[in-house]
C-alpha positions in Angstrom: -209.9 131.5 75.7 -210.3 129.2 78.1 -213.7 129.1 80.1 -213.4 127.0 82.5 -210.8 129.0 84.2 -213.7 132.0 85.0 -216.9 130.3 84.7 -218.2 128.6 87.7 -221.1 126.4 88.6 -222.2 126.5 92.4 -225.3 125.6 93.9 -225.5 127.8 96.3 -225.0 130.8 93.6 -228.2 132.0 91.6 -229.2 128.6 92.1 -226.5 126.9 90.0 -226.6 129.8 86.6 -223.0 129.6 85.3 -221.4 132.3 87.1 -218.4 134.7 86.4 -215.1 133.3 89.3 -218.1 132.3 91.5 -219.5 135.6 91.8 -223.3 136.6 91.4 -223.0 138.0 88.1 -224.1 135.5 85.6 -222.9 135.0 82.2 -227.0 135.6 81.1 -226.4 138.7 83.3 -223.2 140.0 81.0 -225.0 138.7 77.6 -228.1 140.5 78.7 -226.2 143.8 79.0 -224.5 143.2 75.9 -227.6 142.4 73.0 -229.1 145.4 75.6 -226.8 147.7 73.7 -223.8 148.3 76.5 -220.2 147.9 75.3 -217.7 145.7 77.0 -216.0 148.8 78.2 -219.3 150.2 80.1 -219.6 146.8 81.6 -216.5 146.9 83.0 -216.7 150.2 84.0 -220.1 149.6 85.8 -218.8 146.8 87.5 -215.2 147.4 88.2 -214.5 143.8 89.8 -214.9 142.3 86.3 -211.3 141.5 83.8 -212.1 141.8 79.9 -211.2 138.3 80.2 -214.3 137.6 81.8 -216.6 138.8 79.2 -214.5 136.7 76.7 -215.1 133.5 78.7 -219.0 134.2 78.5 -218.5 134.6 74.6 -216.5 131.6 74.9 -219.0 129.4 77.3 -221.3 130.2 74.6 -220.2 129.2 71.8 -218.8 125.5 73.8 -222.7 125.3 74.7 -223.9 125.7 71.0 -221.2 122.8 69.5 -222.3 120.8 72.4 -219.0 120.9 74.5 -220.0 121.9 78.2 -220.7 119.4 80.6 -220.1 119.9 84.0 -218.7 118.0 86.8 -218.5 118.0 90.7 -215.4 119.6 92.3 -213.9 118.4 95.6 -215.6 121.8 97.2 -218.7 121.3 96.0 -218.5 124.1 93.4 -218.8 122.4 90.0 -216.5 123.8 86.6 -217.1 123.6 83.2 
């Protein structure tokens, strides 16, 4: 899985939090609901704009931040990927 395809960087988005496709929900926000005791399928079903594949990219973003792998850099827009 690659991450950087879903998880987005923006300033102007919860104040730069690494974001799922540039929307509001964080990838703290899914991780929260997960070690909260939802399942992946009630998170999807509580917020129907979200693809499995975007809970996989938080797992994923994860797991890059603990080996030391995401760095970020500035896109042309303004809205920074991993």
């Amino acid at each position: 899985m690659d991450f950087r395809e879903r998880i987005t960087i923006d300033p102007a988005v919860r104040s730069g939090k690494p974001c799922i496709r540039g929307m509001r929900i964080t990838v703290y926000d899914i991780l929260g609901y997960l070690a909260g005791g939802m399942t992946i399928e009630e998170l999807l079903y509580d917020f129907p704009y979200l693809e499995h594949d975007d809970i996989l990219a938080c797992f994923a973003f994860v797991v890059a931040m603990g080996e030391g792998k995401v760095r970020s850099w500035p896109a042309a827009t303004g809205i920074r990927s991993l």
